[in-house]
N, C-alpha and C positions, 0 to 999 in steps of 0.2 A: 473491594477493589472496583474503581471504575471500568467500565468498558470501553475501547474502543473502536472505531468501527474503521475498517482498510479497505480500500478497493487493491486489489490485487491487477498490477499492469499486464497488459499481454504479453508480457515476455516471462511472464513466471506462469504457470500450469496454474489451470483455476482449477486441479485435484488437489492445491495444498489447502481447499476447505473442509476436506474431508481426513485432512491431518490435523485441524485445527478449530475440532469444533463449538468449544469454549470462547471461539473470538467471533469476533462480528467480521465477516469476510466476505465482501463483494466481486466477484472476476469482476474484470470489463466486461469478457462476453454475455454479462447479465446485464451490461447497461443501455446497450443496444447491438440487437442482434442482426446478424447478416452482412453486416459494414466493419470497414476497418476504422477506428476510432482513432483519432491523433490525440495528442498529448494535451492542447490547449482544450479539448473537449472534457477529458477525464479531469483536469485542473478544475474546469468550471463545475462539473457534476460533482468534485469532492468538495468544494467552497460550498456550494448552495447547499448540499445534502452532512454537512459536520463528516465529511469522510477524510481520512489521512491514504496516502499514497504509498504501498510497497512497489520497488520497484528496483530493478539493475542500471535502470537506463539515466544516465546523466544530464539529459535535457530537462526534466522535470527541474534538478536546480537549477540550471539556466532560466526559466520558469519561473521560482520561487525568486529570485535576487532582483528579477524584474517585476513580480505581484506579490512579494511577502508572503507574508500565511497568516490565517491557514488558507491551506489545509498546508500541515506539515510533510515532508517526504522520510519516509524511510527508506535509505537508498543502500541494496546491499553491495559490496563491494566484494566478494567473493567469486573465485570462479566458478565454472560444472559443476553444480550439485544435482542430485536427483530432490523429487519434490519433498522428502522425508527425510532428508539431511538439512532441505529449508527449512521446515517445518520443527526438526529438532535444535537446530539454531535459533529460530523466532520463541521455541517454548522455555530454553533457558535463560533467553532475554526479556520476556513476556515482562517482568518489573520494570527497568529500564525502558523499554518501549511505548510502557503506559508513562510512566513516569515525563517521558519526552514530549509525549504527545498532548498530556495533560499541563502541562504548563507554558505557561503565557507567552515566555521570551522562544 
């Protein structure tokens, strides 16, 4: 199976790399530290660097319908989880998710 690689947005806990550690899993706060990062920031750093986007936050597709992709969004739509219910969701969709992220359209 292909790999993918995600940056995790700052709105999800960059502990669910440590729930996931078969996947290639960037925090934001690994992308630059000390500063708050906006959304067209993390957009560019996932385009230039082959990363796809996890994320709650619905401006990234606002984002995408105006720069297409990639990078693709995974955009979860669920309420309160803790990181290990995210985690157990992303690991039973892990086919699906490559699957999305690996094709063209």
């Amino acid at each position: 199976m292909h790999e993918i690689k995600l940056i995790v947005d700052e709105n999800i806990s960059w502990r669910l790399k440590k729930h996931l550690k078969d996947w290639q899993i960037l925090p934001v706060v690994q992308i630059l530290t000390n500063q708050r990062i906006n959304d067209h920031a993390i957009w560019k750093f996932a385009k230039a660097n082959n990363y796809h986007i996890l994320t709650f936050d619905e401006d990234f597709t606002d984002i995408q319908n105006l720069q297409g992709y990639p990078p693709k969004i995974i955009w979860l739509r669920f309420g309160n989880s803790s990181t290990a219910e995210i985690a157990l969701r992303l690991t039973d969709l892990k086919i699906e998710i490559t699957d999305f992220c690996l094709t063209k359209n």
